[in-house]
C-alpha positions in Angstrom: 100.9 79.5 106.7 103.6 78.4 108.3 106.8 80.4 109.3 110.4 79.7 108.4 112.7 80.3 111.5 115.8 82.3 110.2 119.2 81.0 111.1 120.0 84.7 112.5 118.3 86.6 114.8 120.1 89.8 114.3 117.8 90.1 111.2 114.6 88.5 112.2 111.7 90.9 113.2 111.3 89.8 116.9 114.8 90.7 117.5 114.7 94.3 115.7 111.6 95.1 118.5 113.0 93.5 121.5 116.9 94.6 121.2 115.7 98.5 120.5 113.9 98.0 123.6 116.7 97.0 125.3 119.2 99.8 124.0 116.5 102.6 123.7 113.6 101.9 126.6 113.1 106.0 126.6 111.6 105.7 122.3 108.1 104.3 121.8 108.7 101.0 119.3 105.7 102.6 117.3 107.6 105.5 116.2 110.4 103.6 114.7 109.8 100.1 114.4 107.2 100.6 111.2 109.9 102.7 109.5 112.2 99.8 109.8 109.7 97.0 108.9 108.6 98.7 105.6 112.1 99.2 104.8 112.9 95.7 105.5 109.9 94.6 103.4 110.0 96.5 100.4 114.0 95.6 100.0 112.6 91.7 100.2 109.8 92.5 97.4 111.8 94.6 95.4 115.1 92.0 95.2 112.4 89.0 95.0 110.6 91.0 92.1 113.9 91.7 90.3 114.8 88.3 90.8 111.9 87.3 89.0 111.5 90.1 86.3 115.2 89.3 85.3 114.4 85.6 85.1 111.6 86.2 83.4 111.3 88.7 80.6 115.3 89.8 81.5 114.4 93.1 82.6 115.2 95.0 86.2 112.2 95.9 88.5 113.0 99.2 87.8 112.3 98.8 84.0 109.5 97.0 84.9 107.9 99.8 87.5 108.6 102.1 83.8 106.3 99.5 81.9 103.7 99.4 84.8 103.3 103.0 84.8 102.9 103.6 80.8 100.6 100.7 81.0 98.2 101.9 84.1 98.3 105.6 81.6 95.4 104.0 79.7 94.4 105.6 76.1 98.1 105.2 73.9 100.0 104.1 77.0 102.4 107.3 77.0 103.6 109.5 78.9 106.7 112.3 79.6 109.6 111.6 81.0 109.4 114.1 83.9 105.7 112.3 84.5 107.5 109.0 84.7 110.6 110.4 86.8 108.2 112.0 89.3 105.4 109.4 89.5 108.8 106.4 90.4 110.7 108.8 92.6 114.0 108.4 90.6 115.8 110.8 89.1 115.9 112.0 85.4 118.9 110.5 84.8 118.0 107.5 85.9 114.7 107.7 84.1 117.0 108.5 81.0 119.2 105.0 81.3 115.9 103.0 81.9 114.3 104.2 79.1 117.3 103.8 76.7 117.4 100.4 77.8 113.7 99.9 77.7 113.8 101.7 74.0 116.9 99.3 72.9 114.6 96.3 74.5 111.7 97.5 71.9 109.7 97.5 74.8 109.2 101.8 74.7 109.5 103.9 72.1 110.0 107.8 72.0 108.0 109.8 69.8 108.1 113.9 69.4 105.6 115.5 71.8 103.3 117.7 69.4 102.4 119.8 73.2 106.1 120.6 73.9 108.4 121.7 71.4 111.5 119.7 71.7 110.0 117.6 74.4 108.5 113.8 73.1 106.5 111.3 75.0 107.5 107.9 75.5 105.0 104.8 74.7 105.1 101.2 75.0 105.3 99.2 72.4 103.0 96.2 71.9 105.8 94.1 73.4 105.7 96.3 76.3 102.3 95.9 77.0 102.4 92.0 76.2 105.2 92.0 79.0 103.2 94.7 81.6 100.1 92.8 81.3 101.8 89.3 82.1 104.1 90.8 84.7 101.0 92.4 86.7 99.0 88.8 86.4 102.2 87.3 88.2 102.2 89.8 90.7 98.3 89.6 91.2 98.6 85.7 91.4 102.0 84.6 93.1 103.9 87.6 94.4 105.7 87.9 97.4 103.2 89.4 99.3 100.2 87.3 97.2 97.3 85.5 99.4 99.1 82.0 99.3 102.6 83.9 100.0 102.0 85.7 103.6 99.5 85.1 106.5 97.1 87.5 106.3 93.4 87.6 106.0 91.9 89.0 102.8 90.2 91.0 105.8 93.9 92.1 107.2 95.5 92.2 103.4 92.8 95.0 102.5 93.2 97.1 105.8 96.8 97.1 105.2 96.4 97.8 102.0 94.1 100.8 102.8 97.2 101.7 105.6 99.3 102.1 103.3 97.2 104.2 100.7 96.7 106.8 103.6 100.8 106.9 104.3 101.4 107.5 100.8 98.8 110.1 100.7 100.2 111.7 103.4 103.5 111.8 101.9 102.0 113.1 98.7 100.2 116.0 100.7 103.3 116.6 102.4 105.9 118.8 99.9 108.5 118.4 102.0 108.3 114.4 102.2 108.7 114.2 98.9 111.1 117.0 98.2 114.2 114.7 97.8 112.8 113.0 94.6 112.3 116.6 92.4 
């Protein structure tokens, strides 16, 4: 596939490598430079995806990560708040404003929790799951990072793919990585 040159260099890849270099020969590249790439790349996805999502079915990423994770719950699709706060590493106030938008949407509903007095479960609605179920076609088919979008193998998409399942599992593993997001 071939490669759009950007008008800037300050923010192209090549120059993030070779200008650290230059200011900081005494760091290995390999200890910072994939820190800065996957932070570069998952701002890119994440605006391109809210873009979309917005366009779309006029809902945020964020609201749509919500519906993802009820939908991937399988059985009735629900789940707890806290479950959802801590599986999409936001906080529970932000879970709270998502889901009240979501719930105004019709997309979730809340419903009492008969395991937690006091506590309730939230579930999509058939809307919800209309609107995951298209959303994660889209992403499968013509995503950002989709076969036809980037230049990598299928080989090279599944290894990275794999890559990054070990990070996160290290991260999960790893109490302190993830103590920022209780």
């Amino acid at each position: 596939m071939p490669r759009k040159k950007t008008d800037s260099k300050i923010g192209n890849a090549e120059d993030i490598a070779t200008s650290w270099a230059r200011e900081r020969p005494d760091l290995d590249p390999l200890d910072y430079l994939l820190p800065i790439y996957l932070i570069r790349i998952g701002r890119i996805v994440d605006r391109a995806g809210d873009q979309k999502w917005k366009r779309t079915f006029g809902i945020s990423a964020s609201e749509l990560r919500v519906l993802l994770a009820l939908r991937r719950a399988g059985g009735e699709y629900s789940r707890r708040p806290t479950d959802l706060f801590k599986a999409l590493l936001v906080t529970s106030g932000a879970m709270t404003k998502t889901l009240d938008r979501l719930e105004a949407l019709k997309l979730v509903k809340r419903r009492p929790d008969p395991n937690d007095k006091g506590g309730f479960l939230i579930f999509l609605t058939a809307k919800g799951t209309g609107i995951s179920d298209t959303a994660m076609s889209e992403i499968a088919e013509a995503s950002i990072l989709s076969r036809s979008r980037i230049s990598l193998s299928r080989q090279e998409r599944k290894l990275l793919t794999k890559l990054c399942e070990r990070i996160l599992q290290d991260f999960e593993n790893d109490s302190e990585a993830l103590s920022s997001f209780a």
